[in-house]
C-alpha positions in Angstrom: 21.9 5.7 -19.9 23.6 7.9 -17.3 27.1 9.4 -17.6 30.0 9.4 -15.5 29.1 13.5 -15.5 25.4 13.0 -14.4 26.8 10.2 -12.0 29.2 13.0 -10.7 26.6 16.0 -10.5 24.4 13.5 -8.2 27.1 12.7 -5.9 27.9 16.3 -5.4 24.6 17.4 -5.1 24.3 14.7 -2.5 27.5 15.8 -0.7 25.6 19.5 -0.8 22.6 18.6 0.3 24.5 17.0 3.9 26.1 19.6 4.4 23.4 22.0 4.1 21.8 19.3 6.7 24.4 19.7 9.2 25.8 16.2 8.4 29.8 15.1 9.1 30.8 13.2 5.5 32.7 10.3 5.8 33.8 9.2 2.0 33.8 5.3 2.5 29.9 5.6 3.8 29.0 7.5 1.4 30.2 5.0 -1.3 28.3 2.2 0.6 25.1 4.8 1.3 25.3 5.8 -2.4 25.4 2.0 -3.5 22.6 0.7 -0.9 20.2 3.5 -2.9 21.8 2.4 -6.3 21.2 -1.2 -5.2 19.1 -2.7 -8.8 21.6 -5.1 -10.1 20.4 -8.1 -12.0 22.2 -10.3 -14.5 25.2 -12.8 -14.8 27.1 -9.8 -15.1 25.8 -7.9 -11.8 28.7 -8.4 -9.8 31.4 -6.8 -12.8 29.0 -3.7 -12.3 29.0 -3.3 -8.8 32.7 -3.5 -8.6 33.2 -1.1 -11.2 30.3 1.2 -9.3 32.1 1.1 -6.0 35.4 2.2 -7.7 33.7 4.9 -9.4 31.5 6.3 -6.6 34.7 6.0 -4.3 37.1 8.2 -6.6 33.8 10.5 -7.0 33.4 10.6 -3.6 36.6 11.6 -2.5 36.9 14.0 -4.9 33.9 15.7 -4.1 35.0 15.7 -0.6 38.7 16.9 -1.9 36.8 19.9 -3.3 36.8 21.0 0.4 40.3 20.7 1.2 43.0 23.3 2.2 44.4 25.4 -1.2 46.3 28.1 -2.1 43.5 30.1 -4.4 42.5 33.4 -4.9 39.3 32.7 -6.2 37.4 30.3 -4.1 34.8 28.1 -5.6 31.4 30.0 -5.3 29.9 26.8 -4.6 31.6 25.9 -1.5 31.8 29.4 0.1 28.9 30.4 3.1 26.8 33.2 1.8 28.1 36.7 3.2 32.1 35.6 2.9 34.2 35.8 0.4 36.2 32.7 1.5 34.9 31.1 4.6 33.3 27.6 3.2 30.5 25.9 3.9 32.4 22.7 5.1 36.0 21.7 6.2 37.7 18.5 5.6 39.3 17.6 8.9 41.1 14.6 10.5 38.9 13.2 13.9 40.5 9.9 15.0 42.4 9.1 11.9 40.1 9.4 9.4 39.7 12.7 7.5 35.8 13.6 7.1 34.1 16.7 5.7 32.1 18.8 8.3 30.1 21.3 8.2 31.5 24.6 9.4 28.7 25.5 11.9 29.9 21.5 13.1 33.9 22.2 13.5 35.4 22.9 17.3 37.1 25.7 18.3 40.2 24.1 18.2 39.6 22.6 14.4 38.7 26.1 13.4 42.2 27.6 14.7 44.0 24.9 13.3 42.6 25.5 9.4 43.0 29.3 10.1 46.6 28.7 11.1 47.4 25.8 8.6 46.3 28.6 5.8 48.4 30.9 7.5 51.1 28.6 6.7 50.3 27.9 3.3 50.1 32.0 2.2 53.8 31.7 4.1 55.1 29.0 1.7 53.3 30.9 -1.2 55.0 33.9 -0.7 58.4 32.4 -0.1 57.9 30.8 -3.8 57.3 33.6 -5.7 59.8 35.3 -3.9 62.6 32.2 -4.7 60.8 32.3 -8.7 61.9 36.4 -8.8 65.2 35.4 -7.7 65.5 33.0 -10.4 64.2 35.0 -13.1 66.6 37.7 -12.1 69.4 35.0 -12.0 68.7 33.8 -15.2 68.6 37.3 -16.6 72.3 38.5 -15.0 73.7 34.9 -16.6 72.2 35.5 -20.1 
């Protein structure tokens, strides 16, 4: 029997191995890809496992996907970062017609590009402004005591 970690490690190894193909991930058909080659269900009880398989794969899924989304971090995830950068991933999430999908980076527009580099931007902004409110604070805190 399989466990939810070996279950895990194949669906990001899948999720890798598209990438590394040049191929844009959208979570909800990768559930139903995942599924159709997981398809060997027999038994009065088949359909309890296949619902409790899709609700697995999609949490999976997604956060696989998530692993690829915007964060403040010093250290990147090795695993995610193109070789020769220290930061620049291998894929994006981004959001094309209302649905947010995981592209490669080669794959991104110009425009999608300028719009993670500046949403980062952002973020570092809100970061600093944070630890600059949590020293004010602690030095606060101090002249009250």
């Amino acid at each position: 029997m399989r466990s939810k970690t070996d279950v895990t490690s194949e669906i990001r190894k899948i999720v890798s191995d598209r990438i590394e193909a040049g191929v844009v991930i959208r979570a909800e058909w990768l559930t139903t890809e995942i599924l159709a080659m997981k398809s060997h269900f027999e038994g009065d009880d088949a359909d309890f496992y296949v619902a409790c398989a899709v609700d697995f794969i999609k949490d999976t899924a997604k956060r696989c996907i998530g692993l690829y989304a915007p964060k403040a971090s010093v250290s990147p995830d090795t695993q995610i970062v193109m070789p020769g950068f220290d930061y620049v991933q291998r894929a994006y999430t981004v959001d094309r017609d209302g649905e947010v999908v995981l592209v490669p980076v080669h794959l991104l527009t110009d425009e999608e590009v300028q719009a993670r580099a500046a949403e980062l931007m952002a973020m570092a902004r809100g970061c600093v402004a944070h630890a600059k409110e949590l020293r004010a604070y602690l030095r606060e805190r101090a002249v009250a005591a």
